[in-house]
N, C-alpha and C positions, 0 to 999 in steps of 0.2 A: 628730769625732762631733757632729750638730747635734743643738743643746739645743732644750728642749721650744718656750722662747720663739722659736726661729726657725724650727720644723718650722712654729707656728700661723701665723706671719708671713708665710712664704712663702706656706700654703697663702692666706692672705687678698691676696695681690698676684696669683698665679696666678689666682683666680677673677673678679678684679678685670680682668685683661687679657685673659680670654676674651671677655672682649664686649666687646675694644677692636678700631678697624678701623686696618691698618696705616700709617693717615698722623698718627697722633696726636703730640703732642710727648713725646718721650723722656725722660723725668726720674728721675737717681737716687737714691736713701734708702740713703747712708752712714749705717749707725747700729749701737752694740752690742747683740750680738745673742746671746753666750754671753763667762763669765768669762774674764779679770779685770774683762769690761767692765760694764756694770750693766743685763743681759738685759731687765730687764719693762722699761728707759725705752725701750732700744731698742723693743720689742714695743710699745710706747704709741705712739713715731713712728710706727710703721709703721699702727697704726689710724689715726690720722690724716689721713696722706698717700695711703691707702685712700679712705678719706670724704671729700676731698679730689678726689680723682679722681673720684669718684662722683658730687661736687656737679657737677661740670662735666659731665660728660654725660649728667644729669638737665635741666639748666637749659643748653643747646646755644644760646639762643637769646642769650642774655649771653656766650657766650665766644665771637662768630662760628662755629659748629658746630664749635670744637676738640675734640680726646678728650685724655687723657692715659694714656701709656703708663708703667706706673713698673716701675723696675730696680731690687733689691734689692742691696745687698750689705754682708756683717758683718763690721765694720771691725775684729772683733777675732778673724779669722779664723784668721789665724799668730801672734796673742800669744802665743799658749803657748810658740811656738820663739823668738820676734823682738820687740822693746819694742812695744808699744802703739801708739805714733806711726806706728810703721813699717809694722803689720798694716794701720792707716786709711790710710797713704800709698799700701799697694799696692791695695787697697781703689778707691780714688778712679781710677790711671791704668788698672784697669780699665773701671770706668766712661765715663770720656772717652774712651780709647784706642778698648777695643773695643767699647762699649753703645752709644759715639758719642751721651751724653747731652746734651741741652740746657742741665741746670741739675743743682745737686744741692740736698739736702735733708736733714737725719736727725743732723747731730754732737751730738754730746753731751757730750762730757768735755773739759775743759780740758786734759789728758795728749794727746790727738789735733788739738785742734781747731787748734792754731798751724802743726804742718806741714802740715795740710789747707788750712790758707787761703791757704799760703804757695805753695802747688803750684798752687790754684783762681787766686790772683794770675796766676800765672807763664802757665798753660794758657789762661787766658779765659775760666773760667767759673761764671756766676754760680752764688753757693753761697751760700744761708742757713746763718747758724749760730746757734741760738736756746740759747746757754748763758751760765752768769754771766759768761766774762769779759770786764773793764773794759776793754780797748781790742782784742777781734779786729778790727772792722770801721775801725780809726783807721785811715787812708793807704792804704787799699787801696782797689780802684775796684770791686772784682768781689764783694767781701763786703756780705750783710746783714743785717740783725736786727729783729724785730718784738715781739721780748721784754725782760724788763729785766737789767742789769747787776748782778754786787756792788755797784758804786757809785752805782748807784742805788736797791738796797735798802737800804743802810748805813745812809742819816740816816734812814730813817724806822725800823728798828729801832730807833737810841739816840733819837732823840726821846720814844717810847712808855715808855722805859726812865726818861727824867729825866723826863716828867711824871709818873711814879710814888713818883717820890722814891729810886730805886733805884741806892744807890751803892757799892758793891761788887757784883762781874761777875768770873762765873768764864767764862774758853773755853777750851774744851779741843777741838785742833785735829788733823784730820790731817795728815801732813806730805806730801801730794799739794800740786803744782801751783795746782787748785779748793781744797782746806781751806784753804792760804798765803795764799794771797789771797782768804780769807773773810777768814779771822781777822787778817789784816793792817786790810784797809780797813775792818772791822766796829769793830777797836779803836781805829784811830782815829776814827772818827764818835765811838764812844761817850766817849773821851777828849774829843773838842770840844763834844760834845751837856750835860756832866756834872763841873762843874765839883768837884773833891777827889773825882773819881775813883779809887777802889781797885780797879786792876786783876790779878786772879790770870792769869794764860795760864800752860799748858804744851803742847808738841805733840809728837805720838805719830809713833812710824813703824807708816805703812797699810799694805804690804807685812806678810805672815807675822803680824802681832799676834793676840793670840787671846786675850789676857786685858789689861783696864783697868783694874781695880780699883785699881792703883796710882795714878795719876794721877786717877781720880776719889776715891780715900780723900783724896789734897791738895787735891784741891777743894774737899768738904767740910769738911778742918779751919780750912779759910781763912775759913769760913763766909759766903756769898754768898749776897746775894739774889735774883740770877738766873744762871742757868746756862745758858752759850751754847755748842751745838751744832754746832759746825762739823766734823762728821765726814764720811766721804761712805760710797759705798756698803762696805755691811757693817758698815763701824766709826757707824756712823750712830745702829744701833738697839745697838752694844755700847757706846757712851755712855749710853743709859739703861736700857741691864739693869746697867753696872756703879754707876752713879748709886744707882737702887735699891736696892744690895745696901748700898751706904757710909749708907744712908739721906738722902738729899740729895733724892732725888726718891722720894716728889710733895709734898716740905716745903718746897719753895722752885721757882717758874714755871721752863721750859724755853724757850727762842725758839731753834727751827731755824733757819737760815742757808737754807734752800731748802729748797721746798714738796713735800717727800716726805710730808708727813703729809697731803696730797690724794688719796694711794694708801689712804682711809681701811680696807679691807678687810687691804692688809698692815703697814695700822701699829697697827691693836690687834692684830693676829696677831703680832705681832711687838715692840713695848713695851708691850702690856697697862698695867695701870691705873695703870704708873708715866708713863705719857706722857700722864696726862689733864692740862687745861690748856695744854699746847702750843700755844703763838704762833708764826707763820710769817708773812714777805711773800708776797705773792700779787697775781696781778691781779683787778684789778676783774671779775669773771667768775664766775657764778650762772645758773641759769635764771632764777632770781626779779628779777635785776637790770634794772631799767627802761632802761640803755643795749645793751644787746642787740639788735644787729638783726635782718634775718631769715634774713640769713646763717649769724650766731651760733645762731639759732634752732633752723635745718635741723639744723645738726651739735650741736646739743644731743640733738633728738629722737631722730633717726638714730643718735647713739652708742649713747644709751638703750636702742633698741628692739633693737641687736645685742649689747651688753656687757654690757650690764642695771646700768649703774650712773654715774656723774657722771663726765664727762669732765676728765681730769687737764690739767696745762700741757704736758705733753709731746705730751700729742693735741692739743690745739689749735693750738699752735705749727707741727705738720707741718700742721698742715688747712688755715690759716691763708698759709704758704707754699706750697703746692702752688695755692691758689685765687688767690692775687698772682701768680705764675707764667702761668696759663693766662691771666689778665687781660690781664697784658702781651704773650702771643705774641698777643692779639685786638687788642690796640692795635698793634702792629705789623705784624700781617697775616703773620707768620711767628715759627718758633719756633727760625730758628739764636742760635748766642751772642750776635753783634754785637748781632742788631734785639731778641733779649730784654736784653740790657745798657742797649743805649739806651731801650728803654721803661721800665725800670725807673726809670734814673733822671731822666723827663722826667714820666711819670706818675700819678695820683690810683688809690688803688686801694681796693675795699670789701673791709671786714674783718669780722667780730664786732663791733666796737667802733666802726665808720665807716670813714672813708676815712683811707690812710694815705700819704703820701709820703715818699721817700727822700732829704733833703736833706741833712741834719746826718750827718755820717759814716755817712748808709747805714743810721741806728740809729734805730726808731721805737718807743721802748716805752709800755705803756698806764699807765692808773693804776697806781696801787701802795696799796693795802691791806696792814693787820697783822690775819690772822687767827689763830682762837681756837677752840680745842675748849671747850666750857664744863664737859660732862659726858665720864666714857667712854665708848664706842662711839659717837660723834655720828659721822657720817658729813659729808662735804667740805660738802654744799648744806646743810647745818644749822648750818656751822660761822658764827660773827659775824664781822664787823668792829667790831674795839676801835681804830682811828689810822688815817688823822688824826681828829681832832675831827670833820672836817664830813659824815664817811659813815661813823660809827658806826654800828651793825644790833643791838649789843646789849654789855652790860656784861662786864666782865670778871672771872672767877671765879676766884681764886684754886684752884689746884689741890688745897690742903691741904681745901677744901670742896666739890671734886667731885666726884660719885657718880657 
């Protein structure tokens, strides 16, 4: 049965392809699109990689008159019969096999992304994967990323944490793949960052859980001055309803592990005013922000005027690969695998944020900011930067005095 978030996705690819002419380059968006997978990230790539396509056959004269054709498909299509992995595996050789795609585009979960890259390796075909983990793209030639890592969020989470004086840290993790190695790399940054460190952790099983209360009541009796979030989807926002209930939150700061609270419309619908205060890394990435080009610009406004709200990392990120994509078949003068592999990686390419090359394992990710809901209901483009020091936007409010 397709869920509501891929009934809109589709229809937004399909109207997108009607006014594509048939020599465009082929590119597919692997992404979840109904449960167990986490439907609105998929539904965000897919804006995206929509407005994405759309930049390029707007602006024909920068991409030598290429178009872009995109191919759908919900990598979590047979989970419900077959593991996750497997639903993206079958996912992916339909794309290459029969869509006969150029590139792919759209992963999302760390539960999928390793046999996906591992197969993209094998096939030949180049495939972004813009999710936390710390080494997809290490030793593989056909893998990339324009996004940042867990371990590249890690130290600048514990750093924000020791200039606060904060030494006791609760995380409470799921026990997924992505939570693992949150709370893995997370606690040790925060171990090096935080010298007579008091660490609490415990981790849950994501599968079937339905009540937390127990592991956030030890949270609380451990009594922590911050409490770190490493759940993922579902169990994400049952960390601070069960937070709440133990009274822990909003007595003591939350720092998410990943920028779900940029969904600001479903994250007060969803942790209401125990989530006010919440810290998250994030990219450097605002309309207000003075490094924005006009790249970043277009797909600011254009989200806006179709969404009607700030564009998330998960849109960016497909917008962002789909417009390096079309760059590289124009530097190559063709869009099979080989000549977009090799432009890729010989290439300069504009982004949001400037130009970006692929040199270092294939991984180019942008600033990194710690932001900050101050009040509740702020919304993403309201939200500050409190870390590093040098691109603070505004103070940081303790939760227990935000209204």
């Amino acid at each position: 049965m397709t869920s509501e978030n891929e009934a809109r996705a589709r229809a937004l690819v399909d109207a997108h392809n009607a006014t594509v002419s048939g020599a465009a380059m082929p590119v597919g968006v692997l992404t979840p699109l109904s449960l167990p997978g986490d439907p609105t990230a998929g539904e965000l790539v897919v804006r995206g990689a929509v407005l994405g396509a759309r930049f390029v056959a707007e602006h024909p004269g920068d991409f030598s008159m290429r178009q872009v054709r995109l191919f759908l498909e919900n990598d979590q299509r047979t989970a419900d019969t077959e593991h996750m992995a497997r639903s993206a595996a079958g996912g992916l050789a339909k794309l290459v096999a029969l869509d006969g795609v150029s590139a792919v585009v759209g992963q999302w979960h760390l539960r999928t992304s390793p046999v996906v890259a591992d197969l993209a390796e094998r096939w030949g075909v180049p495939t972004f994967i813009e999710n936390g983990h710390n080494t997809i793209t290490h030793g593989r030639r056909h893998l990339f990323r324009t996004y940042f890592s867990i371990a590249d969020r890690a130290p600048l989470m514990a750093g924000f944490a020791a200039a606060r004086g904060w030494r006791r840290v609760a995380v409470v993790a799921a026990d997924t793949v992505f939570g693992q190695m949150l709370a893995d790399t997370v606690s040790e940054a925060f171990q090096d960052a935080i010298p007579g460190l008091e660490l609490f952790r415990e981790d849950f099983a994501q599968d079937g859980v339905s009540d937390l209360r127990g592991p956030l009541a030890r949270a609380t009796e451990f009594g922590p001055e911050l409490l770190v979030n490493a759940g993922v989807v579902r169990t994400n926002y049952m960390i601070v309803e069960a937070a709440a209930e133990t009274g822990l939150l909003p007595k003591v700061p939350m720092m998410a592990c990943f920028p779900f609270p940029m969904r600001s419309q479903d994250y007060w619908r969803f942790a209401g005013p125990a989530g006010a205060g919440v810290l998250w890394p994030a990219t450097r990435f605002s309309p207000e922000w003075r490094g924005l080009t006009w790249t970043g610009r277009w797909f600011v406004d254009a989200y806006y005027r179709e969404f009607g709200s700030y564009p998330p990392d998960n849109a960016l990120n497909s917008f962002t690969d789909v417009v390096v994509l079309a760059q590289a078949a124009a530097l190559a003068g063709a869009h099979d695998r080989e000549a977009l592999q090799n432009a890729l990686e010989s290439g300069s390419f504009r982004t949001w944020r400037g130009p970006v090359r692929f040199d270092r394992d294939h991984h180019q990710p942008p600033e990194l900011v710690l932001m900050h809901y101050q009040e509740v209901g702020d919304t993403a483009d309201k939200a500050v930067v409190v870390w590093p020091e040098e691109s603070v936007t505004g103070e940081f409010r303790h939760p227990s005095v935000a209204r």
